[in-house]
C-alpha positions as CSV (number, residue, x, y, z in Angstrom):
1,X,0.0,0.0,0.0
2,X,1.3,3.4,-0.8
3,X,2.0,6.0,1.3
4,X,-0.5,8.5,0.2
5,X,-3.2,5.4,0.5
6,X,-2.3,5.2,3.9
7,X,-2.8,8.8,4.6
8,X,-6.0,9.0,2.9
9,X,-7.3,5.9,5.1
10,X,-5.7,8.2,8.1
11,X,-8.1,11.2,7.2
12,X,-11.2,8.9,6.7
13,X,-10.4,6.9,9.8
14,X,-10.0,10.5,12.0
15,X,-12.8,12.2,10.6
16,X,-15.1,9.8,11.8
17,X,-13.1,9.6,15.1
18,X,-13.3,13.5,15.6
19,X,-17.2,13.9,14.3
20,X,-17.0,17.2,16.2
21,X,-14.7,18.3,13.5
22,X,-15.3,19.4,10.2
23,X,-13.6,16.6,7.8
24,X,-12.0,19.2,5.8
25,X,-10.2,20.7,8.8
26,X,-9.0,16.9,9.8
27,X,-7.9,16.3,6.4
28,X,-5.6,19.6,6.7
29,X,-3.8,18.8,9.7
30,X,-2.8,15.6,8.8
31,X,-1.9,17.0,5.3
32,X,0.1,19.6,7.3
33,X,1.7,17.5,9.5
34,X,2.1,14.8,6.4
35,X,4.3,18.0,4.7
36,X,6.7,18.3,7.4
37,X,8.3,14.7,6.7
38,X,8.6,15.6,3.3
39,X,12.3,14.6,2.7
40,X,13.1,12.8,5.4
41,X,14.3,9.2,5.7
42,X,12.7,6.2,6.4
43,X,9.0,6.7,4.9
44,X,8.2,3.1,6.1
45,X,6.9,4.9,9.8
46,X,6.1,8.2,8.0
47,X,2.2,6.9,8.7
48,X,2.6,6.5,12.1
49,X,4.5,9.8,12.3
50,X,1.4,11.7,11.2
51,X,-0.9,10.1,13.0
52,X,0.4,10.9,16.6
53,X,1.1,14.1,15.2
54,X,-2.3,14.9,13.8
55,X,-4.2,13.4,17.0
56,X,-2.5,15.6,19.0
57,X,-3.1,18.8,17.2
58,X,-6.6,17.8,17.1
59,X,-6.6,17.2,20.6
60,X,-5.5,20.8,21.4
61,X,-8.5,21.7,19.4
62,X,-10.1,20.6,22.7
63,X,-12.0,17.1,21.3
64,X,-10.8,13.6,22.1
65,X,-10.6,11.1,20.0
């Protein structure tokens, strides 16, 4: 599975886990924080990167996941 599949499961599988969100908003943080490993090594954990990242900025948006 390609990265970019993997990221787009990630939006689909946080949107519904932050309903309280707008999915468009959702879809931009992980896109942002998705950007931010552009370049770096090891894409294999890339994924998993962005989706710690992501739940936590979502978190400070004051809604748990």
């Amino acid at each position: 599975m390609s990265e970019q599949t993997v990221i787009d499961k990630l939006v689909d599988r946080l949107s519904s886990g932050y309903p309280s969100i707008e999915p468009a908003i959702v879809a931009s943080v992980i896109r942002d924080v998705h950007a931010r490993y552009d370049g770096r090594p090891l894409r294999e954990y890339v994924p998993l990167f962005v989706e710690r990242n992501a739940k936590a900025e979502l978190n400070r948006l004051g809604v748990t996941g």
